[in-house]
C-alpha positions in Angstrom: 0.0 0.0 0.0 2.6 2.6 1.1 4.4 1.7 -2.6 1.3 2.4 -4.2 1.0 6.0 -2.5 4.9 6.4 -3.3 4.3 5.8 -7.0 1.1 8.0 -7.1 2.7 10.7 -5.7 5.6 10.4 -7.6 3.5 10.4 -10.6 1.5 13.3 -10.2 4.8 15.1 -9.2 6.4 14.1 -12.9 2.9 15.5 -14.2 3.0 18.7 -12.7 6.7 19.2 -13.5 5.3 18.7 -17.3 3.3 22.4 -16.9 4.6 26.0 -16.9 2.0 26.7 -14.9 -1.0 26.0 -13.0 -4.5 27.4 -11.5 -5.7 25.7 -8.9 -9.6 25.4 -7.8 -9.2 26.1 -3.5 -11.4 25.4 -1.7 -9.3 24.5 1.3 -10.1 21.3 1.4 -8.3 18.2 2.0 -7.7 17.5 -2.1 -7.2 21.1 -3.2 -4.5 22.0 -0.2 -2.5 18.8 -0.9 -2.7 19.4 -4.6 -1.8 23.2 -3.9 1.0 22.2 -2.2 2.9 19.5 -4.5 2.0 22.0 -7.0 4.1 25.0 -5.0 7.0 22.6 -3.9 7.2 22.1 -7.8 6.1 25.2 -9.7 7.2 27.7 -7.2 5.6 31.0 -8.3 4.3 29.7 -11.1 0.9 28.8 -9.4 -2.1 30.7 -8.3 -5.4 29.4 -6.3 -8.5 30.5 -7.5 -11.6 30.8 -5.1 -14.8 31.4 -6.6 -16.6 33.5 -3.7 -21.0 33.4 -3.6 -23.8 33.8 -2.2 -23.6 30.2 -0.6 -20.0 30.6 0.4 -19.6 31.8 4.2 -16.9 35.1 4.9 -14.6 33.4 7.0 -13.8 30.2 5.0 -13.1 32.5 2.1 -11.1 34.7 5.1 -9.6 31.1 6.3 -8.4 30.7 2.2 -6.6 33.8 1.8 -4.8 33.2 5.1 -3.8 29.4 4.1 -2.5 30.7 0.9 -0.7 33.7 2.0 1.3 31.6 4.4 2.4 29.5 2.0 3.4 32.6 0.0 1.1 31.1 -3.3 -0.9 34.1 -5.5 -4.5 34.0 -4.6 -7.3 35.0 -6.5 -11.1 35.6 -5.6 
């Protein structure tokens, strides 16, 4: 099992290094953060998370976003 999670990883590392660049969809979620960080340890500057902000979406987790992403010095977009 902890092969298997070695290769994935490893994989979606080799596929990320394939991009100039990437937006990523944040929602601060388990599967965007993790993506948003292999992405960063990879591309560096050359990412940006994109939040879509509504109606339906409360203040503070979109307060809690820009916060995540600042600290992990990645651009952020709303």
């Amino acid at each position: 099992m902890q092969d298997e999670l070695h290769n994935k990883l490893a994989h979606l590392k080799e596929y990320i290094k394939e991009l100039d660049s990437v937006a990523i969809a944040f929602s601060s979620g388990v599967d965007s953060t993790f993506l948003l960080k292999v992405a960063h340890e990879i591309l560096g500057d050359n990412v940006m998370a994109i939040t879509v902000q509504s109606g339906s979406f409360p203040k503070r987790e979109l307060n809690a976003k820009k916060k995540i992403s600042v600290i992990r010095s990645v651009r952020w977009m709303k």
